[in-house]
N, C-alpha and C positions, 0 to 999 in steps of 0.2 A: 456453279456458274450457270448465269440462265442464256438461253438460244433462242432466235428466232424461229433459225431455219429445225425442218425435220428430222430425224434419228437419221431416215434414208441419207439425209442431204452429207449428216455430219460424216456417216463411216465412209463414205465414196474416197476424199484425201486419203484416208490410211489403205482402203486396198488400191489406191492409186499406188502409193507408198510404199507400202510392202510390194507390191507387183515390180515396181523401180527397181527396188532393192536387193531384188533375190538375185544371185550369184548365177543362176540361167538366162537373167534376160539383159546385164549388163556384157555391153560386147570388149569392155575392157579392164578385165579382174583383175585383179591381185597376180592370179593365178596367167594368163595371158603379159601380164605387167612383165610379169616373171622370168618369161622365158625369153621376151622382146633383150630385157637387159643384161639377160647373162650370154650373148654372143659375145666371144672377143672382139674388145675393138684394140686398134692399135694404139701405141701410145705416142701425145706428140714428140718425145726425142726421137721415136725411131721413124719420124717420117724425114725429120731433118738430118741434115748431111754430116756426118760425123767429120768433125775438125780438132787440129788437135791446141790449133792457134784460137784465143779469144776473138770474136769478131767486134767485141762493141767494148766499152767500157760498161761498169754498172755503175749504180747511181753514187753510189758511197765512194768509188774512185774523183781521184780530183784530174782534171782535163790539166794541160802543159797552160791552156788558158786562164786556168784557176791560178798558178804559180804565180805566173807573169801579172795578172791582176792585184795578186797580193801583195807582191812590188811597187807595184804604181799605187795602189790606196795609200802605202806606210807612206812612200813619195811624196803624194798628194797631200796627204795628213800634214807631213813637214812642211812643206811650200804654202799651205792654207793658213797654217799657227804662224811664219815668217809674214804672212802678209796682213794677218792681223793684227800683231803686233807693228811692224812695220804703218800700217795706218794709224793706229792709238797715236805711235808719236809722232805722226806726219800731223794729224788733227792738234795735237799739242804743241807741235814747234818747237820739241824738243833739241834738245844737241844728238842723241841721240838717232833722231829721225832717218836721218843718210846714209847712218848706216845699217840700218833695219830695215832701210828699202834696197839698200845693196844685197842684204841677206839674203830676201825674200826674190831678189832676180836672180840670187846663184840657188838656191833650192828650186825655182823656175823652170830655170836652164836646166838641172839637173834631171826632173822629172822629164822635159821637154824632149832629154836624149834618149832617158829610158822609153820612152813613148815611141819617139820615130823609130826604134832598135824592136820594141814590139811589134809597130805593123810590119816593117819587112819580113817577120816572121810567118808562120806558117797557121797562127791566127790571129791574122792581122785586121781581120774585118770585124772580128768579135771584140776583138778588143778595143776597137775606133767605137764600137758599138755601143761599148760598155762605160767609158771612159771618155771619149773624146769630147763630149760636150762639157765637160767638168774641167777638161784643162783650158778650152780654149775660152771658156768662161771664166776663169781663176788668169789666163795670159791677157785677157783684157783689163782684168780689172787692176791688174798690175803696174800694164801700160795706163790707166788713167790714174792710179797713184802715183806715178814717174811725173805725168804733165800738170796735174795739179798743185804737185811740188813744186815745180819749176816754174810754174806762173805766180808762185806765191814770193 
């Protein structure tokens, strides 16, 4: 390979380099590394407070709000298939229709009690959180399938 610079010029990096490198002039060896990391340190259980109760749940447990959710979706799931079906034959004018919108107000009602029985519960806010804008969306749309029935 060809160079501009001088032989002088080139060896200067490697006794830069080697100088670096020697094991006297680094102030943090292997050897210093060494001794730094074998002090005991403690471990975090034994700083925390031995209990013999769980404090938290983990993540793979299901919350009492998990249970109660999965109640209201089957619920919800019901009361949503009643009121679409309930529409098909209110749009058709079927014979049918009247009482497929009656259906779909008792699966209504029914989810509506499971609801109010969750919030009084003791995650009531999680559940209004999680839920609540889906019923009271599904409880309108119910009430304008009632009145555009009745106008018809």
């Amino acid at each position: 390979m060809f160079s501009l610079r001088a032989n002088v010029a080139r060896r200067v990096p490697r006794a830069i380099c080697t100088q670096c490198f020697s094991p006297s002039s680094r102030p943090f060896s292997a050897i210093a590394l060494k001794t730094t990391l074998s002090r005991p340190t403690p471990s975090p259980l034994a700083i925390l407070p031995r209990s013999s109760t769980l404090i938290s749940r983990t993540y793979a447990d299901k919350s009492s709000a998990d249970d109660i959710m999965e109640r209201l979706q089957e619920q919800y799931a019901t009361a949503r298939d009643e009121f679409e079906i309930a529409a098909e034959e209110t749009e058709k004018k079927t014979v049918y229709a009247e009482d497929d919108r009656g259906a779909a107000r008792q699966e209504l009602d029914t989810l509506r009690g499971l609801y109010e029985e969750a919030l009084a519960g003791p995650d009531g806010e999680e559940v209004k959180r999680r839920i609540g804008g889906r019923i009271r969306e599904l409880d309108n749309a119910v009430e304008a399938l009632e009145k555009s029935a009745v106008e018809d």
